[in-house]
N, C-alpha and C positions, 0 to 999 in steps of 0.2 A: 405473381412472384411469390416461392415459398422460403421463408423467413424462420432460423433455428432458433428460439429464443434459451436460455439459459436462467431456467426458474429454480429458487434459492428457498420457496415455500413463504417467502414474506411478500410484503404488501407491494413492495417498486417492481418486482418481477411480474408479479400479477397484471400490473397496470399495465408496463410495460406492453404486456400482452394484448390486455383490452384496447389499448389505443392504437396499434399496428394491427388488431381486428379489425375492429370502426376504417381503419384505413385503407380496407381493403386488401389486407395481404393472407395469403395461407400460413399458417402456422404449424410449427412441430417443438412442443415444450420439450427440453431434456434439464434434468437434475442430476448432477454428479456427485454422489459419496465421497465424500475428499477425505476421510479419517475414520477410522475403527472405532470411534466412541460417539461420531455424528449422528444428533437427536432425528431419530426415523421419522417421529412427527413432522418436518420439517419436508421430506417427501411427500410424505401423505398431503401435508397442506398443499402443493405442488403438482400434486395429482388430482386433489380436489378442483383448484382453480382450472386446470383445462377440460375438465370433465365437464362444468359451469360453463367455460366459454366454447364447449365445441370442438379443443382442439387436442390430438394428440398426445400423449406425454409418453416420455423413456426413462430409464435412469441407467446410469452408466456409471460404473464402478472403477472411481480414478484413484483409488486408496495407494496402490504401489505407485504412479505418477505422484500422488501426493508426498506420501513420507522420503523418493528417494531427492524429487527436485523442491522441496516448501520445507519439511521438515527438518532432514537432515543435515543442508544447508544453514537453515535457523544454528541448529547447534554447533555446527563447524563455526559459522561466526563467532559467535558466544565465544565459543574456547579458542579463536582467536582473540578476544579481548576486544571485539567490535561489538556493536548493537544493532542488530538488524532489526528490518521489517518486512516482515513475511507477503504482509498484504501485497506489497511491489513483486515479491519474486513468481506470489499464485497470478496475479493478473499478467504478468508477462509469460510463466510459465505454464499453467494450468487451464485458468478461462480464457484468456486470447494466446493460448498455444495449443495446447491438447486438445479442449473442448471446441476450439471455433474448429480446429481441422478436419472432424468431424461432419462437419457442415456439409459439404456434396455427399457422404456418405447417405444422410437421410435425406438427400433430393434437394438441398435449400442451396437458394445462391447468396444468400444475407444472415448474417448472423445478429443476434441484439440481445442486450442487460439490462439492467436496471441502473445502471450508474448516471449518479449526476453532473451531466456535462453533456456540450453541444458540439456536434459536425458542421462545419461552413465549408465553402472555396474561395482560394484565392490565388491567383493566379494561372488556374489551370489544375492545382493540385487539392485536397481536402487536409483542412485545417482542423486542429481540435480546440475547443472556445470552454472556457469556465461556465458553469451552469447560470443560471439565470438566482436560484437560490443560494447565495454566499454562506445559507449558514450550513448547506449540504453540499455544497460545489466537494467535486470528487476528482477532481481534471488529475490530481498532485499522482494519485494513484496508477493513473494511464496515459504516464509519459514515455511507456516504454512502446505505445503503439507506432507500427509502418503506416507505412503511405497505401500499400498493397491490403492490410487490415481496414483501413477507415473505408476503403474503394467499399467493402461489403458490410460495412459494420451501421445498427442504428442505435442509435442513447435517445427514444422521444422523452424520457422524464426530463431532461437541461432545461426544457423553456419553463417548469411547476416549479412552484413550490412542493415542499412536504405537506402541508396541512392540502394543496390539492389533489394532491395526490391520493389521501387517506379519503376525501372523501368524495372523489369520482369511484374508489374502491368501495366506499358504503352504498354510494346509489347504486352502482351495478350488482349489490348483495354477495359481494366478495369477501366469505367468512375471514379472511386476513385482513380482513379492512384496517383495523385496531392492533394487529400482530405488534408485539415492541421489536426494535430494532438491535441486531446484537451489539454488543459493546465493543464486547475482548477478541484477541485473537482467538480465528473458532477450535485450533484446538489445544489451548489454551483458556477454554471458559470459566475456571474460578481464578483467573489471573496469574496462578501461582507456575511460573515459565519455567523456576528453580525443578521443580519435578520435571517438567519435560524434558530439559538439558540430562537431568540425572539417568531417567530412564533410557533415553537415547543413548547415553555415554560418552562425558567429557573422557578428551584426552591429554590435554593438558592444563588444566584450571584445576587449580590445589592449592592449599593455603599458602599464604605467603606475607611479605611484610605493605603495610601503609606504612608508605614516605610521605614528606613533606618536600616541597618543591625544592628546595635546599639538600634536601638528599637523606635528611635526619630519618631513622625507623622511628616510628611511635605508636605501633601497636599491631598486631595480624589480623589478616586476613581469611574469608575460610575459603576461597577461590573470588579467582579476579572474573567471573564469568557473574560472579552474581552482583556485581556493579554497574554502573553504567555514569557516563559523564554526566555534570549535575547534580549527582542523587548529595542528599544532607542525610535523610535517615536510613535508620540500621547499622549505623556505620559501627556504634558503639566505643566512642574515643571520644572523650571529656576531655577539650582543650581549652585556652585562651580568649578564643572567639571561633563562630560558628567554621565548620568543616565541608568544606566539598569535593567530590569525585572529580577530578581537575585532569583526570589522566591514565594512562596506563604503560606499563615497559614491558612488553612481552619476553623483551629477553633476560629477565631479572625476573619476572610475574609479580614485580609492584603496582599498584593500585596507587597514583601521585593524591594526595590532598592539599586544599588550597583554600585562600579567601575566596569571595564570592566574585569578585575582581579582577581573579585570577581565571576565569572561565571564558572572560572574552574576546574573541578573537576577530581581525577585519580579514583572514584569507582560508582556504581550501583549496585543496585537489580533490578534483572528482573523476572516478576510472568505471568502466562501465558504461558510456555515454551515449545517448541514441537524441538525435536530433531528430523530429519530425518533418520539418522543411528545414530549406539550406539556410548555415547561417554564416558568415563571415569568417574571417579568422579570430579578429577581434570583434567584442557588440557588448552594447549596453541594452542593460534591460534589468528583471527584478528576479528573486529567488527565494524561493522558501526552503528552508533546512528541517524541517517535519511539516506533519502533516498539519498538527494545528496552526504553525505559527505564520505569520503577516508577512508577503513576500517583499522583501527590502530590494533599494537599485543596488546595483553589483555590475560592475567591468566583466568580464568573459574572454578568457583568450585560450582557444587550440592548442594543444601541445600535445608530444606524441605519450599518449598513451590515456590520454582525458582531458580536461579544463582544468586552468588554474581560474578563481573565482578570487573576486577583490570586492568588497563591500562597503558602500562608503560610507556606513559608524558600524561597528564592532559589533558583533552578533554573538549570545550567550549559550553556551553550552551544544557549539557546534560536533557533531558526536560522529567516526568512525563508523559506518557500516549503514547509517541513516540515509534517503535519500536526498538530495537537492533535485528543485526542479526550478527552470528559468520558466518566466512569461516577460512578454508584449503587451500589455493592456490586459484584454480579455484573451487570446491567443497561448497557447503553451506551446513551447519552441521545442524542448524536450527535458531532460535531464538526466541523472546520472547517479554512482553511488559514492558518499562521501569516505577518502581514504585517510 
């Protein structure tokens, strides 16, 4: 069986590789260019490793794929006065959309990444399971996967660790053994997202007033895009007691501030929703509201047009445009984007 893998020039995709070698499968490395400022080295290392193991390499130029469905997107959010996460929209849109379709074109019937998380079945259908390593588990990111994707899809990194991962890539003298792992969004690398909004082109995000929940103005804004719920700094408003990003009114373009108290909420809607396997109308199970934070229990009920979610204690600085994802234990049911 010949197996498309999608190498990224760091150390999980290499492995990746190496261990679905060992396993006996043909391989065909491809690296996709996803942005006009993407460090070339990053290829090269990617070409190195299959050069090393034997196998194939391509690279494929997804740059207009990127900027019109990752990029642009990003921005439209923003100047809607939402906070997105790009990583959700590339893996639904780009690597398990673009890039897996790909797949019969170079002969492969399976496609595989580097991401940390595990394939099971269960009842007939293929489930997706959190990784084996919690402080890598990556499941939150690829909740937007089908049923029809898992069918060819492999992730062998779920059952490692990180640290075995690094060095099954030392013994097999995989010069990325040691590669560091990127941080930021990739194109967004010195973090600074204000520039990328600008250069793309807000269209409506412009100064405007900080309210207080009350409604009082107390001081402006230089666009509500460069906020985000939670934030305390840069706000630059000397009050009373500490200030938070508590909010936003698109139809006003106020920026609401608040006590820190003022940030917690027990419910959401979430629109965009993709279930993995079937679930109920109603179901109890747990939820994480970004990527870092601790999936909490939460009620779950169907309604047309996404979930209403219920939390049973208040959850902080639940943010517009951010993903939620439910789980089952180790199991991820699916999720959605929060409205």
């Amino acid at each position: 069986m010949k197996i498309l893998i999608a190498m990224s020039g760091g150390v999980d995709s290499a492995v990746t590789a190496l261990l679905l070698k060992k396993q006996g499968y043909e391989l065909v490395g491809c690296t996709a260019k996803m942005w006009q400022g993407a460090n070339p080295t990053d290829i090269l290392d990617a070409q190195k490793v299959c050069k090393k193991l034997g196998v194939e390499h391509y690279t494929l130029d997804l740059t207009k794929d990127f900027c019109t469905q990752v990029i642009v997107p990003f921005v439209e959010e923003y100047d809607r006065g939402r906070t997105p996460n790009p990583c959700l929209t590339c893996n639904r849109c780009i690597k398990f959309g673009t890039l897996m379709k790909h797949t019969q074109e170079f002969g492969c019937e399976g496609f595989a990444t580097g991401h940390y998380a595990r394939i099971g079945e269960e009842n007939g259908q293929k489930i997706l399971l959190r990784a084996k390593d919690v402080l890598k588990d990556q499941s939150y990111v690829l909740y937007s996967l089908t049923q029809e994707q898992l069918q060819h899809l492999y992730l062998p990194l779920g059952e490692y660790t990180k640290e075995e991962i690094r060095a099954m890539a030392g013994k097999a003298g995989i010069e990325v053994a040691h590669k560091s792992d990127s941080q930021d969004i990739c194109f967004v690398p010195d973090g600074d997202y204000e520039k990328v909004l600008n250069k793309v082109g807000l269209h409506h995000s412009h100064a405007g007033n900080f309210e207080l929940t009350d409604g009082r103005k107390i001081g402006k804004h230089r666009g509500a895009a460069c906020y985000t719920i939670g934030q305390r700094k840069g706000l630059g408003i000397a009050w009373e007691h500490p200030l938070y990003v508590v909010g936003k009114n698109p139809a006003t373009n106020a920026v609401i501030l608040g006590k820190n108290e003022e940030l917690f909420s027990r419910e959401l809607f979430a629109e965009q929703v993709n279930f993995i396997n079937p679930v109920g109308n109603k179901f109890s199970c747990s939820a994480k509201i970004r990527y870092k934070a601790k999936d909490m229990p939460c009620e779950v009920e169907l309604q047309d047009g996404g979930v209403k979610v219920q939390f049973a204690e208040p959850q902080r600085a639940i943010t517009p445009g951010q993903g939620i994802v439910f789980y089952k234990d180790e199991k991820i049911l699916g999720g959605g984007i929060i409205r």
